[in-house]
C-alpha positions as CSV (number, residue, x, y, z in Angstrom):
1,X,-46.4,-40.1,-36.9
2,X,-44.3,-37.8,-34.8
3,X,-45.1,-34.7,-36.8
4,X,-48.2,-34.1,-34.7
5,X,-46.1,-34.2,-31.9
6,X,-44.2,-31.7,-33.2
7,X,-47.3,-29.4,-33.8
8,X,-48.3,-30.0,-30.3
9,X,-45.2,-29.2,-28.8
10,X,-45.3,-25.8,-30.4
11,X,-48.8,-25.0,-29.3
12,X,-48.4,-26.5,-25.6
13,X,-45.1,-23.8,-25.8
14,X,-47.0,-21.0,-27.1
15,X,-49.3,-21.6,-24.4
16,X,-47.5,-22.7,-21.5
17,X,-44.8,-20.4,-20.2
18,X,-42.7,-22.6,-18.4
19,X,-42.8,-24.9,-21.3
20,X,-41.4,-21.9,-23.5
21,X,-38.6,-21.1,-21.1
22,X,-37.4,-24.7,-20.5
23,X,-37.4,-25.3,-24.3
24,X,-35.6,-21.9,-24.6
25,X,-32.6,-23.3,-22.5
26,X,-31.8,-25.8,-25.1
27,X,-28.6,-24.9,-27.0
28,X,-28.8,-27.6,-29.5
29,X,-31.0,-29.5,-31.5
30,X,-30.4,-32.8,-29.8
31,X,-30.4,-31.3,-26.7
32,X,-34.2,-29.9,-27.9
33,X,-34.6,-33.4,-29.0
34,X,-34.0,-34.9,-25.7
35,X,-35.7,-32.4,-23.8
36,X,-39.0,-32.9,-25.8
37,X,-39.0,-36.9,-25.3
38,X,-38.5,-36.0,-21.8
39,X,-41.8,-34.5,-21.5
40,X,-43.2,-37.2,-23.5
41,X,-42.9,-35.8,-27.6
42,X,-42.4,-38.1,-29.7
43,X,-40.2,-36.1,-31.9
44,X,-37.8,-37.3,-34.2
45,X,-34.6,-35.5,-35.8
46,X,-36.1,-35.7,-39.3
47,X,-39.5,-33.5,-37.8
48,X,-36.7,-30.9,-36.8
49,X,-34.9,-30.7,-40.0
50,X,-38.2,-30.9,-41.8
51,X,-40.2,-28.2,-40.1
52,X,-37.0,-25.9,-40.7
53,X,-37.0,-26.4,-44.1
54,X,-40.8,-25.1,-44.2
55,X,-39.8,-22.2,-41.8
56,X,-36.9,-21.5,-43.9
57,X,-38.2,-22.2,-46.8
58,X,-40.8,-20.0,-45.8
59,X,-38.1,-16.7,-44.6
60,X,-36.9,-17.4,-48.2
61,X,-39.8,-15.7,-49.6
62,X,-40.6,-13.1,-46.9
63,X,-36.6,-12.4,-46.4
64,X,-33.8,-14.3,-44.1
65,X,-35.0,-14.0,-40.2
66,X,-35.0,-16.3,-37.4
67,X,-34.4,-19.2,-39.7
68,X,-31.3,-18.7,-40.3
69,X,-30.0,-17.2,-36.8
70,X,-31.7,-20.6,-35.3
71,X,-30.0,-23.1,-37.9
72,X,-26.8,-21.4,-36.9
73,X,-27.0,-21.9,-33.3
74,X,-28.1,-25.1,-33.7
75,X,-26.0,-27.0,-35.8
């Protein structure tokens, strides 16, 4: 399943940061997308939409944040 790629992606970029700054650059989803399989995630749009919903679902209940600026600047 790609969702633990998607949990190691976020840790190596928490970690790493040039991984941070390249994965910054991305001004889309898909372009996030490609840029991940690139360095060899196997991420899949549906691990993006669904780790948004958590996050956002999340913001819902501690108040709107980076969710929301992020889903706009994505979509």
């Amino acid at each position: 399943m790609s969702w633990s790629d998607l949990e190691r992606l976020v840790t190596d970029a928490e970690t790493s940061k040039d991984l941070k700054q390249t994965l910054s650059q991305c001004r889309s989803r898909q372009e996030l997308l490609q840029t991940a399989r690139q360095l060899g995630y196997r991420l899949t749009r549906a691990d993006l939409d669904n780790a948004w919903l958590e996050h956002h679902n999340a913001s819902a209940v501690n108040g709107a944040g980076a969710a929301d600026r992020w889903a706009a600047a994505s979509s």
